[in-house]
N, C-alpha and C positions, 0 to 999 in steps of 0.2 A: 862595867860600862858597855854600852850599846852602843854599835858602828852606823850611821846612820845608813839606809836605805840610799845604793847605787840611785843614780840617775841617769836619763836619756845622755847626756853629756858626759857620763863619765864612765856608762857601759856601753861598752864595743859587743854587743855580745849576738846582733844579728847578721845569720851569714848564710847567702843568700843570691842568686846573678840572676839578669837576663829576665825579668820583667819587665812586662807593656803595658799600657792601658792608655786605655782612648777618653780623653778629658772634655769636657766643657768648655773648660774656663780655666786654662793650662797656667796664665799668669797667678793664680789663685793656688792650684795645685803645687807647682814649683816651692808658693811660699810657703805652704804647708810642709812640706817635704824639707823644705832649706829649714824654717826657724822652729819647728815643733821636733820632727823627728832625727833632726841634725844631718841632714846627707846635706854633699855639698853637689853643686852643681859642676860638672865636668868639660861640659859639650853642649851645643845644639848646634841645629839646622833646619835645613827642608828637607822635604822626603816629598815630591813632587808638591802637592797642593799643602800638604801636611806640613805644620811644625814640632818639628821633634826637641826633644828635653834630657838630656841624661844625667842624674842625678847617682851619689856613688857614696857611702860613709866606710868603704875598704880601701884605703890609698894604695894598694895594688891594685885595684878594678877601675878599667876606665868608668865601664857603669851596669851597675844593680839595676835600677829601676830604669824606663825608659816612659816619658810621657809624650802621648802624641794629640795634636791638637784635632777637631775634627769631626768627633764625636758626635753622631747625629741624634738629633729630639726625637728620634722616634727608636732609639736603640734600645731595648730593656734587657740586654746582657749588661 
């Protein structure tokens, strides 16, 4: 008999800190990051003008990813 194929949900197997990236459309981001890739949201704030996001799927890290709002139209990094 065949085990079926782990899922986002039920493999722990990314490990990883202290990423950033400058969003768009941060509300949109978050939910990708919260309901697809399963991290949970940790924290947010401001960072002067900025809204920051921290998003974490290691319950000893506050947070992995960090997403910050801000993002200019004319960025192509």
């Amino acid at each position: 008999m065949t085990q079926p194929a782990p899922t986002l949900r039920t493999q722990n197997a990314l490990s990883f800190s202290h990423m950033g990236f400058f969003v768009r459309d941060q509300a949109r981001m978050v939910r990708f990051y919260r309901d697809v890739l399963c991290f949970t949201q940790t924290d947010e704030g401001q960072l002067g003008t900025m809204s920051v996001v921290f998003l974490s799927r290691a319950p000893a890290e506050h947070h992995q990813i960090v997403l910050m709002s801000g993002r200019p139209e004319e960025a192509h990094f």
